[in-house]
N, C-alpha and C positions, 0 to 999 in steps of 0.2 A: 836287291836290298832285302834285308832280313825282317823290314817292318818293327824292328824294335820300341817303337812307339804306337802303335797300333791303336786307333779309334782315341789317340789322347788329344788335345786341345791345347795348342800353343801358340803362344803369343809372343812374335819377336820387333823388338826396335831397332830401327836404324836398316830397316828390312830392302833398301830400293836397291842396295847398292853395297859392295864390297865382303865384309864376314856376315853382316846381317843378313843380304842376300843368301850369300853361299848356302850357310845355315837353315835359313827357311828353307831352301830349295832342298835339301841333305831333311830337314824334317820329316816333309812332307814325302820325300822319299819314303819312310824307317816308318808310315802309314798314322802321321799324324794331319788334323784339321791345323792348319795356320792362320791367325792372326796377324798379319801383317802392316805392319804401321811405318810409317817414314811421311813426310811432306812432299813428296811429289809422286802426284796420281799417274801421269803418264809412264813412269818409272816403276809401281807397283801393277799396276795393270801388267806392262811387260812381264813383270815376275809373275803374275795369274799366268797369262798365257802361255810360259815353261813349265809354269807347276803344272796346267791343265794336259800339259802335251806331254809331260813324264808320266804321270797318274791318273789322267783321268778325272780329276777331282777338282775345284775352285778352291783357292784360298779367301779368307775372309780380307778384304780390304779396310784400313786405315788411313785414308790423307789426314794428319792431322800434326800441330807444332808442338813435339811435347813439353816445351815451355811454357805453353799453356796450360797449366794443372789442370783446370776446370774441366777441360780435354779427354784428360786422364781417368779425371770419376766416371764422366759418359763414359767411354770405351768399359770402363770396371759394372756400369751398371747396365747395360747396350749386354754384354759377357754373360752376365748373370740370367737375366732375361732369356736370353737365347739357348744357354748350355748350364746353368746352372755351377757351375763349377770352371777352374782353369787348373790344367794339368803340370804346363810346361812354361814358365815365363826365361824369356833370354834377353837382360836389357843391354842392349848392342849398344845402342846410339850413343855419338859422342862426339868434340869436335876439340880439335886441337890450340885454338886461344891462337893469344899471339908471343910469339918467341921472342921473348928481348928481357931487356934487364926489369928487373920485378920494380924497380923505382919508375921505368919508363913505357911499363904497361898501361893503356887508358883504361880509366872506368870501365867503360863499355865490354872492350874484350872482356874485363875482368868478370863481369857480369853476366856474361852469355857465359864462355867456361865454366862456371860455376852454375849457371841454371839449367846449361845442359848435361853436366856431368854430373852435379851432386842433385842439384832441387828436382830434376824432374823424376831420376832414379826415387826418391823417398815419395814423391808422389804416385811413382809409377807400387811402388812396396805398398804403401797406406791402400792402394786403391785394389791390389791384388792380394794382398793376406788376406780374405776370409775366402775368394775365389781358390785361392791356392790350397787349406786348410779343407773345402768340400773336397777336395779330389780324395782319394784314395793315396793318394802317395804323389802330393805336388814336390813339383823340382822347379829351380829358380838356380840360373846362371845370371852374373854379368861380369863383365868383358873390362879387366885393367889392365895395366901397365906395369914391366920392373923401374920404370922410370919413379913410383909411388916412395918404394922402397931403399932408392939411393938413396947417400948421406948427401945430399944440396947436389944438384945438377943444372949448372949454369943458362941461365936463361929461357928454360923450361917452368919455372914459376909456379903459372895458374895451374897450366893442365896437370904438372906432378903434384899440385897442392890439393886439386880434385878429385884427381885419382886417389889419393891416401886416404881425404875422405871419405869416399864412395870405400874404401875396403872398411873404415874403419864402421862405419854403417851398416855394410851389408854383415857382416861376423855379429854386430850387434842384432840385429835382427836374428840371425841364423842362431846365435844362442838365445835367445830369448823366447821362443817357438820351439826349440829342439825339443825339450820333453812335453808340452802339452799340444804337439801337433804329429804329424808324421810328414812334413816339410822337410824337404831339405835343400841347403842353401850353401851353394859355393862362389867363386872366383874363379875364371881363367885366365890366363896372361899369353895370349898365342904369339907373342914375343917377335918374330921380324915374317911378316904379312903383307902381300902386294895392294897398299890399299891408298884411296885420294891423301886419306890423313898422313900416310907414311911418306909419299912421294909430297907434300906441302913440310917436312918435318928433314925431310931430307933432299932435295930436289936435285942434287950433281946425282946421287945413287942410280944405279946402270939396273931398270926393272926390273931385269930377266934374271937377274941374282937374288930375288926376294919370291917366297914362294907366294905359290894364288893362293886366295882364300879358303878354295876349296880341300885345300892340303889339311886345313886344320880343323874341320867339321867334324869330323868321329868324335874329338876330343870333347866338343859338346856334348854329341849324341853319348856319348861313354857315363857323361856327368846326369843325364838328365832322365835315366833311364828308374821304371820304380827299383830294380836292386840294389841304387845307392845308398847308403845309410850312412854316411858318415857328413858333416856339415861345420860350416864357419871357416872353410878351408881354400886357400889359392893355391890353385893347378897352374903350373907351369909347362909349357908346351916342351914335350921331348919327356917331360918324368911322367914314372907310373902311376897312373890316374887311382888303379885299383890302391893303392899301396898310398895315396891321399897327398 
């Protein structure tokens, strides 16, 4: 690896398992500290113990439910305390709802989808913008969907209703910060990805026709490096990242 992140600090969701994973692991490669968060400790330990045995180094551990915002400020003030700064933020995490007609969604789903796609990402922003703003050149990815962007996409609902959300959020932020910060803030969309949520979204599809997650890591690391300077933008997997 070429260490392209070298001594930065980042902090990835949805870390235990699937692009979160990948990603962290692809990090901390490129010579960054990881922050890793996801709900199951067993799950991230595993991911220490690869990171430890590729690099030598520990990642930082988070067991925690980002739907707990409260959550979210410790881990922001727990950051600060320790490192003073965040370099690199990747909000991964997210979780597919339930597929069915938007009249015969229950409550419930409807309310986790949304608290984990849209509420915890602005809690995870509120709690990371001034971490972000000390670094020298913070970068901040999070991970949507073309499914945001169709004209109505039958029985996808919540999570395309979240998704649209969450972009329309994160561009907000990313211009709102663009000139009195040196932040920068995009979208990526890694488009057909071997992952739990894909195979719950599609479950006849034959695995080994959808790539691994680790196919689509560079395209972070590409995003989240300091020579970025362009922001409020979604990357689409396969186009040039350089070229925005």
């Amino acid at each position: 690896m070429t260490e392209r992140l070298k001594d930065r600090i980042a902090l990835v969701t949805g870390a235990s398992r699937g692009i979160g994973r990948a990603v962290a692991l692809r990090l901390a490669e490129e010579g960054a500290t990881v922050v890793a968060v996801a709900r199951t400790q067993g799950a991230l330990e595993e991911l220490d113990d690869e990171i430890k045995a590729r690099t030598g180094r520990n990642a930082v551990l988070v067991a925690e439910d980002l739907r707990q915002g409260d959550k979210i400020d410790q881990v922001g003030a727990a950051l600060y305390q320790r490192f003073g700064r965040l370099d690199v933020l990747v909000g991964n995490a997210g979780t597919l709802g339930m597929l069915a007609p938007i009249g015969h969604v229950g409550i419930k789903q409807f309310d986790e989808c949304m608290a984990t796609n849209v509420t915890a990402n602005w809690r995870l922003i509120r709690s990371m913008d001034p971490l972000l703003r000390a670094s020298d050149a913070g970068r901040a990815v999070f991970v949507t969907d073309g499914v945001a962007r169709r004209d109505g996409h039958p029985y996808w609902g919540p999570y395309a209703a979240s998704k649209a959300a969450l972009e329309v959020m994160v561009k907000t932020w990313a211009h709102e910060i663009e000139k009195v910060s040196k932040v920068r803030v995009n979208l990526i969309d890694p488009v057909r990805v071997r992952t739990r949520l894909r195979t719950s979204a599609f479950p006849g599809e034959n695995p080994e026709t959808v790539p691994l997650p680790e196919t689509v890591t560079g395209a972070f690391v590409d995003l989240l490096v300091p020579e970025v300077d362009f922001t409020g933008r979604i990357v689409t997997l396969g186009e040039d990242v350089a070229a925005g």
